[in-house]
N, C-alpha and C positions, 0 to 999 in steps of 0.2 A: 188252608187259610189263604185269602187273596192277596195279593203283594202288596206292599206297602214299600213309600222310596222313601230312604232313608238320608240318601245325599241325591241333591239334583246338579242335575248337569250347568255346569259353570260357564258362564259368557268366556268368551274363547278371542284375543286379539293375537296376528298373526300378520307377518310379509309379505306379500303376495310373494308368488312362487313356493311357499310353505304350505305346511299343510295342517291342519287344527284336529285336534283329538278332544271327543265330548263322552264324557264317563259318566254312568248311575251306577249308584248303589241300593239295590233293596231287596227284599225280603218276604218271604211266604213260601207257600209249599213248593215244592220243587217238583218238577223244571218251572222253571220260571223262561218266557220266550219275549223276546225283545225288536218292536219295528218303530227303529229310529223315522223323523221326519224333518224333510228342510224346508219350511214354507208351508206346513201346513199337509206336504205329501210327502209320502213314503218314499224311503230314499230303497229301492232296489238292491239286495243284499246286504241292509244294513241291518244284523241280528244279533248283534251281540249286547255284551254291556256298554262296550265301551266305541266310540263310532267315529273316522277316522277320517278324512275328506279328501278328494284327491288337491294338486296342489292347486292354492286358490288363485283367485282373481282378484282385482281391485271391485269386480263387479257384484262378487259374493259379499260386497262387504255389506249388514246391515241384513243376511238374512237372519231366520231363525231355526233353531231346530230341538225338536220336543221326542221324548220316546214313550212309548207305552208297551207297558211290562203286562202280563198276561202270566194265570192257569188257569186251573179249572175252575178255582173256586170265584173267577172275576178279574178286570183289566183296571190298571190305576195308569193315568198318563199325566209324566214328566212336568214341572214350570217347562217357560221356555227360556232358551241361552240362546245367547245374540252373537252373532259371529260381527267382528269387526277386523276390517282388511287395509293395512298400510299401503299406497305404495311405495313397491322397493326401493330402495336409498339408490342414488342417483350421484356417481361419483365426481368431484368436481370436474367444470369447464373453466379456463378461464378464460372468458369475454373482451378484458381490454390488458393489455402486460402492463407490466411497469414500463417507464418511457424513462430516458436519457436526462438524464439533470445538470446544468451548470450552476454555481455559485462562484460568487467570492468570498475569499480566503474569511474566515470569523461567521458566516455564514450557514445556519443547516440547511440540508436539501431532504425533501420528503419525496418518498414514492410511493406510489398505490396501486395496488393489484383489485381489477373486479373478476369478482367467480361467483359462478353459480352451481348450484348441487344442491341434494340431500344436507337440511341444518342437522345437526349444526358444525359450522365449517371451521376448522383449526389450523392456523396461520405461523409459518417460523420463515422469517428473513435470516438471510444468511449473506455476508460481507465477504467476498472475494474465496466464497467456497464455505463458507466456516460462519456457524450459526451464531446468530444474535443475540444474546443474554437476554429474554425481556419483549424480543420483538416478534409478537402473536398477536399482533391485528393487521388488518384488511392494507394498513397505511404504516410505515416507517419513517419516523424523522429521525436524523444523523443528530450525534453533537456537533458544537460549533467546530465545520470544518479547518483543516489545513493543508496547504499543498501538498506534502503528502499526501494527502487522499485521492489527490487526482488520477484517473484513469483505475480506481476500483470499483468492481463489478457487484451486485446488486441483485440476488432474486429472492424469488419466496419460494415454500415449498406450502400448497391447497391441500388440505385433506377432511376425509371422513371414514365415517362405519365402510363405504365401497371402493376408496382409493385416495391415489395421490396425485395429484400433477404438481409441476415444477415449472415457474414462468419461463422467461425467458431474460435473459441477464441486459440490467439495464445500467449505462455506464456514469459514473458521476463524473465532473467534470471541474476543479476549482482552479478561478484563475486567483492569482495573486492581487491582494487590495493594491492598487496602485494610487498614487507614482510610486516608483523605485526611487531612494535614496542611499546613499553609501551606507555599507554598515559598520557596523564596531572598531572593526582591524582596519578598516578602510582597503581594504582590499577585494571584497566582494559587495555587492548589492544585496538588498534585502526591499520587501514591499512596507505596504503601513504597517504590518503587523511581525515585520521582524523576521520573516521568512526569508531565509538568501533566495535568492532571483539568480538563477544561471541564464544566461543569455542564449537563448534558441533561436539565430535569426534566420531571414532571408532578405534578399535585396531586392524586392521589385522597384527600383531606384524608379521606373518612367510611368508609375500605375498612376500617377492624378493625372496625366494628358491621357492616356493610353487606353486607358477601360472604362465602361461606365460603370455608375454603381454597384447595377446588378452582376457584372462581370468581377468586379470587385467580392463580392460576397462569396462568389463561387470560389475565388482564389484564397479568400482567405478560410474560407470553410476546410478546403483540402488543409492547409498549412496546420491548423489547427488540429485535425485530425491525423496531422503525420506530426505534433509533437514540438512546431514551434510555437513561439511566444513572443518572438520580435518582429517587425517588420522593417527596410530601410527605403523611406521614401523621398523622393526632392519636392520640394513643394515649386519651386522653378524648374523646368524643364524644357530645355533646346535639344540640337541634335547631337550636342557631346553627350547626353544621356539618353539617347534612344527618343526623344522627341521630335518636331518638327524644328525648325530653322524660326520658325517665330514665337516660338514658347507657347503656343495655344494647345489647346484641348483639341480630340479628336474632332468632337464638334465645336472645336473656330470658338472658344470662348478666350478670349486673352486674359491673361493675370491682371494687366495693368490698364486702365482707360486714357491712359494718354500716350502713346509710340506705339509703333508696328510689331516692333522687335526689339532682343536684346538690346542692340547698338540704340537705342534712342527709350526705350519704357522709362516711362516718372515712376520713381518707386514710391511716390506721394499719391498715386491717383489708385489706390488697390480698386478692382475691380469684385464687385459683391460677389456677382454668380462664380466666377471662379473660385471663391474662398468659400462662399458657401459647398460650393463640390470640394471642396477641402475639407470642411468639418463634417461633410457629409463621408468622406474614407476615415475620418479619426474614428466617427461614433460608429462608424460598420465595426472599424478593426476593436474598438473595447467593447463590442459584442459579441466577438471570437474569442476575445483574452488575450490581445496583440498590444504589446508596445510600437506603438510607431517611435523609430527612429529616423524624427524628421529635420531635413537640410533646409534649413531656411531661403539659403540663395548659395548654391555648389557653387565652386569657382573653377570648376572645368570648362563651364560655357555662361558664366554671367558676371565674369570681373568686369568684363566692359561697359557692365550696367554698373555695379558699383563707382567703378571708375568717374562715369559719366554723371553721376547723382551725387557724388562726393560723401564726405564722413556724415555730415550731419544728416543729409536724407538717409545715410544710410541706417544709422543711431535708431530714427524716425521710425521707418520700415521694422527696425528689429521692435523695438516697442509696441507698435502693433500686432506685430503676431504674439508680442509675448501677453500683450490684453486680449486680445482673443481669445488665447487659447490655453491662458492658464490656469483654469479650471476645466480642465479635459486633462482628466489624469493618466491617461495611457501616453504619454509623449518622452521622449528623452528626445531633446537637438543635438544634433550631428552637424555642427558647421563645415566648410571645406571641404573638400575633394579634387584630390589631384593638384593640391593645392599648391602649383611649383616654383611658385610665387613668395612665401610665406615670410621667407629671410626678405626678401625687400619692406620694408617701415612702410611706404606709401600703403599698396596694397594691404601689409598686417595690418593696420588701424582700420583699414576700411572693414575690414572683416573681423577685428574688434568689436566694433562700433557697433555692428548688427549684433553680435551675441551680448552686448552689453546695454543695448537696447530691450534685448530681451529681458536681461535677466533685472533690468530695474522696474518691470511691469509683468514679470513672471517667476514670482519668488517659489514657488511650488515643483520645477522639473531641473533635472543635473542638466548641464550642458558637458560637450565634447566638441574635438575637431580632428577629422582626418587633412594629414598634411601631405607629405609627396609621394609619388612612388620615386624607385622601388618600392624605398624600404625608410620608413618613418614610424614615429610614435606621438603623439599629442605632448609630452612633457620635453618634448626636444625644444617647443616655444615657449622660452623661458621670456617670455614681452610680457606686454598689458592682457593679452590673449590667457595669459597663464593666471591671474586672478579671476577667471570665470569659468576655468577648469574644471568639473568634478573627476572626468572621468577620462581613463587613459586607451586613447585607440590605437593600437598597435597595426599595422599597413605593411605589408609585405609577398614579395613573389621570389622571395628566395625560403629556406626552412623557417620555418614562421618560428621555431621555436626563438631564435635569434634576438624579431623584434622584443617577439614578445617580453622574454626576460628581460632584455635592454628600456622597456617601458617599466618591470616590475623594480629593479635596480635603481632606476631613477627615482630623484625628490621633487616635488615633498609626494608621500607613497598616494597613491592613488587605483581602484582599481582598473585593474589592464582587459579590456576585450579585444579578438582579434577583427577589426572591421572589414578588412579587405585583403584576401588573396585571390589563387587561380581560380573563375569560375568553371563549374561543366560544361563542357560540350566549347570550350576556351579555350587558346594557347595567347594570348596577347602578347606575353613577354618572348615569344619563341626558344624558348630555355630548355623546352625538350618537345621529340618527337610527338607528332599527334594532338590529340583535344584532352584535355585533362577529364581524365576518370577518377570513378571511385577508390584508387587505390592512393591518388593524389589527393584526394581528397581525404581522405582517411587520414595520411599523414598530418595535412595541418592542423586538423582538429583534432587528435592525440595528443602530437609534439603541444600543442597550442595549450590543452588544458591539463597536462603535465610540468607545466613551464609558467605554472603562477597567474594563470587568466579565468576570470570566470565567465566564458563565455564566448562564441564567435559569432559573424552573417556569412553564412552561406551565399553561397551566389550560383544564378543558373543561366544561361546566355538567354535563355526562352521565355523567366520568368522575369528577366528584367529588362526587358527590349521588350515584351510583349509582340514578337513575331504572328504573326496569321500561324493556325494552330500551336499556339502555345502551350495549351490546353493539354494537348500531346505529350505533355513535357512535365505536367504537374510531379506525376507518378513516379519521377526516374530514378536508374541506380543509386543515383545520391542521395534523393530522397528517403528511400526506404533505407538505405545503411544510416545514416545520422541519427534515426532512432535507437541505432544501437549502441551508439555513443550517447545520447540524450541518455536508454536505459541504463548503462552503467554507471556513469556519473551524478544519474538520480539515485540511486541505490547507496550510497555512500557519502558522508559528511564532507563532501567535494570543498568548501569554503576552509576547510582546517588542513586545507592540502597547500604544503609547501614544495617550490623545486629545489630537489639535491643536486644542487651547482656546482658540489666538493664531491661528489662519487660515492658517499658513506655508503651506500644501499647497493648498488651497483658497481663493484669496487674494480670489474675487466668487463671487457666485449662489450664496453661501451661505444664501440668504434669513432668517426672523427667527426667532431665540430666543425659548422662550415657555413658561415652565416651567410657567404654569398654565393653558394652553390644554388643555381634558379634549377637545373636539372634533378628536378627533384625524384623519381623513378630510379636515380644511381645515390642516393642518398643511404646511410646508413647510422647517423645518428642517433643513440638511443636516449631518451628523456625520462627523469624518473622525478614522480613528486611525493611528499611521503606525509602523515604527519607526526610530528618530532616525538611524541612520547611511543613511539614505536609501535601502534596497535595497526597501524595499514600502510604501504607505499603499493604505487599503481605506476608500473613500468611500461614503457612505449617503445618497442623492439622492430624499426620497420624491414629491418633486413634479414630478421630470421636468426642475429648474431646467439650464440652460444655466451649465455653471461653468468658471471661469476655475481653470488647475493650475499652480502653480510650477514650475516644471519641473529649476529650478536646485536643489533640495532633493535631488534625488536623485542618487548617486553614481556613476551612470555610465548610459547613455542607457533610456528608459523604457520597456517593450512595457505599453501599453493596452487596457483589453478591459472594454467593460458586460459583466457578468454578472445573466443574468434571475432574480432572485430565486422567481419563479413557476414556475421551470419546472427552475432549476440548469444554463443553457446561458448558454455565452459568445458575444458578439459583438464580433469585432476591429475593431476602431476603425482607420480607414483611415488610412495615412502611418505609423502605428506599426513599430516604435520611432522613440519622438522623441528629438532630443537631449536630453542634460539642460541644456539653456541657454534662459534669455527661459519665456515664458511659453503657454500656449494654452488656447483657449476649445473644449472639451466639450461634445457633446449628446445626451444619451442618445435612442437611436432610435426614438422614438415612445413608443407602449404595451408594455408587457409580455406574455407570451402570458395573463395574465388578464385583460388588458385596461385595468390600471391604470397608473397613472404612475412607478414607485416602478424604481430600477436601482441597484446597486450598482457604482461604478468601483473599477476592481482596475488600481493602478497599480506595475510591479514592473520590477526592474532583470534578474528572470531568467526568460527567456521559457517555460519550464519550468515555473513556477507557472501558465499557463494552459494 
């Protein structure tokens, strides 16, 4: 009997690189002999039933292949089955990353990933390592940000049937809705939306004569990316602040169109282009996410202009910049400087007058005033100057812990930031060996926001003199540690932190109070600020002292952990958690990874905080 096909060979789709298998079924006398064909010709040892292809091509794709079955009794040949050939999946690339996003605080920021590959492509965003509920497409929008979120990371993970890539991590960035005003307790700042504001400043006090724009942007770009948020600028500048002798700009632009100089400038005659380059540094720095804190007229080198223009131009002048610039919401003014003057009435009014100028044509930013050195606080001027007060600047080159609480002590409460101590690579006050380092550095900004402040301005001799390579200087020891003070005090409800003035927390090896010790390197004062319902106090140990902790303060058992201020790494304190009952004696472990003695204990009821 001649064959007859009972099943014909089935169109056949395949990967390239695979391989396709074409099968008949049929029937008649036996042997039954079998030559498959691809195209019409005989495929060369293909004799069987079933007929197997080596691995294919994308080029095979779209041939045919037909078999004819044979005995003696006669040949019957196969329909034809059509080979169709993919090609291979194609594991993603990704073509453009996710890119860096700033927002302000209330605001969401989106990111987007481009890739190409094999469809179809399957998308998981993930937030600071840890995937995103929901977020599998191409693009990620945030909810409405808050500063908390600043400085978390951002990738995707690409995939398909042949793989996976993983972008690259792109950083979010939110500044605080500005202006800052006082918040609740009146004790810390907060932005439009109610977020405390820690003050992260620096002092480039002489950057409006000193830089141009573009040099401006580089500086505040670095600042930004090491973590500050304030900037301290004079909007007058002579050579008591690193300017020239006639208050102009690098390039010769005067403030004022009428006098040469301090000693003679009409504070009636503002000059355009130099305010213009004023609001041209305000709109850079709320680009960065910088408050300027700006001096309207310092009184370290321009009381003689006051002097000479008397109260009413001077009234005049503050009015103006307060119409300017009171909708430019990155500002808080800083009147004063070195202000040694302050207790005489002539001078105080005159320097009233300008902040009261302000604030009757600029109801929208807090005002402050730095008063003398040493050692000063802004509520020490209890004048006409103290109704336009918001905000309390504590000034000191002795333990800063001192002013500061001496600011936070005082009425009516307001809150305390520290404006002015040692700067780097500085010894002005000659109170101890050398240029003040980071170890001196450390101190007042510990002591400082242990002691009821929310906030201080750094200062760097390079960054606010603006020396020929300055630049050189962006980068320095001090820089990179204040991040680690910025990091821990970001990590924790820092604004609900009180100072323990009475010792509850710290009950020995407090060592000695010493408000006018300037030698600060022999200093051994420990500062502890807690908040009162017992779930955290954050101790300031610069001497390495062995301290005795209440343990009973806290409401429910303790987990312990020195934290290196030099380096921003914790070390867990062995037996922790303790109970909170009785008492124990503390020892910070040695040295620091810079080698100094200085540790901060971080004592908390949720083990989560470290």
């Amino acid at each position: 009997m001649a064959p007859t096909i009972t099943t014909q060979p089935g169109n056949q789709t395949v990967t390239a690189g695979q391989t396709a298998t074409f099968t008949v079924i049929a029937t008649g006398t036996a042997p039954l002999a079998y030559q498959w064909q691809k195209n019409g010709v005989s495929v060369t040892g293909a004799t069987a039933a079933s007929y197997t292809t080596p691995a294919t091509t994308t080029a095979d794709s779209g041939s045919t292949f037909a078999v004819a079955v044979s005995n003696t009794a006669g040949t019957v040949t196969s329909a034809v089955a059509t080979l169709t050939v993919n090609p291979a999946p194609v594991a993603p690339t990704i073509t453009t990353q996710p890119g860096n996003q700033t927002v302000t605080a209330g605001q969401t920021a989106t990111f987007t990933v481009i890739a190409t590959g094999t469809a179809p492509l399957a998308y998981q965003w993930q937030k600071n390592g840890v995937s995103v509920t929901g977020a599998t497409a191409a693009s990620y929008t945030t909810p409405a940000t808050t500063t908390a979120d600043s400085g978390s990371t951002f990738a995707v993970a690409v995939s398909n049937t042949a793989g996976t890539v993983t972008s690259a991590v792109a950083t979010l960035t939110v500044n605080p809705a500005y202006p800052v005003k006082v918040g609740p307790t009146g004790r810390y700042l907060v932005d439009q939306n109610n977020n405390p504001f820690m003050i992260v400043g620096d002092s480039p006090q002489s950057m409006l004569v000193n830089l141009s724009i573009s040099d401006m942007a580089t500086y505040m770009a670095d600042r930004q990316a090491h973590g500050f948020n304030s900037i301290l600028v004079m909007v007058l500048c002579e050579s008591y602040t690193a300017g020239n002798p006639f208050g102009t700009t690098y390039d010769s632009i005067a403030p004022f169109t009428i006098g040469t100089s301090p000693s003679d400038y009409d504070l009636s005659t503002p000059n355009a282009a130099y305010f213009q380059r004023l609001d041209a540094l305000i709109s850079t720095a709320a680009s960065y996410g910088l408050v300027v804190f700006l001096d309207p007229i310092e009184t370290g080198g321009w009381l003689t202009t006051l002097r000479n223009n008397g109260a009413m131009q001077a009234r005049n002048y503050g009015a103006f910049l307060g119409s300017r610039y009171k909708n430019s919401p990155n500002i808080v003014w800083e009147s004063g400087n070195d202000f040694q003057t302050w207790r005489d009435s002539t001078d105080n009014n005159l320097v009233y007058q300008v902040m009261a100028g302000i604030a009757s044509a600029d109801p929208n930013h807090v005002q402050t005033i730095e008063l003398d050195y040493r050692l000063s606080y802004s509520n020490q001027d209890t004048g006409p100057i103290s109704s336009v007060l918001a905000i309390d600047a504590a000034y000191t080159y002795f333990e800063t812990y001192d002013a500061v609480l001496s600011a936070y002590n005082s009425s009516p409460t307001l809150p305390t930031f520290l404006t002015e101590s040692n700067y780097e690579y500085e010894n002005v006050s000659s109170f101890f060996s050398g240029l003040t380092g980071v170890f001196i550095l450390r101190e007042q900004a510990y002591w400082t926001m242990t002691s009821g402040a929310c906030g201080q301005l750094y200062g760097n001799h390079y960054t606010w003199t603006f020396l020929p390579g300055w630049q050189n200087f962006l980068d320095s020891p001090g820089t990179l540690e204040l991040a680690y003070w910025t990091k821990l005090f970001n990590s924790i409800p820092w604004w609900n932190l009180v100072p323990d003035q009475s010792h509850q927390i710290v009950t020995s090896g407090y060592g000695t109070y010493n408000g006018s010790n300037g030698n600060l390197p022999n200093a051994d004062y420990v500062t502890t600020a807690w908040i009162t319902d017992g779930s955290l106090a954050i101790v300031y140990d610069p001497a390495g002292n062995t301290l005795t902790v209440n343990l009973q303060k806290f409401n429910q058992s303790v987990t312990a952990a020195w934290y290196d201020p030099s380096n921003g790494i914790f070390t867990p304190i062995s037996g922790s958690p303790f109970p909170n009952s009785g008492t124990i004696q503390l020892t910070p472990p040695g040295k620091n990874h810079d080698g100094d003695s200085d540790w901060v204990l971080v004592l908390t009821t949720s083990s989560t905080a470290l």
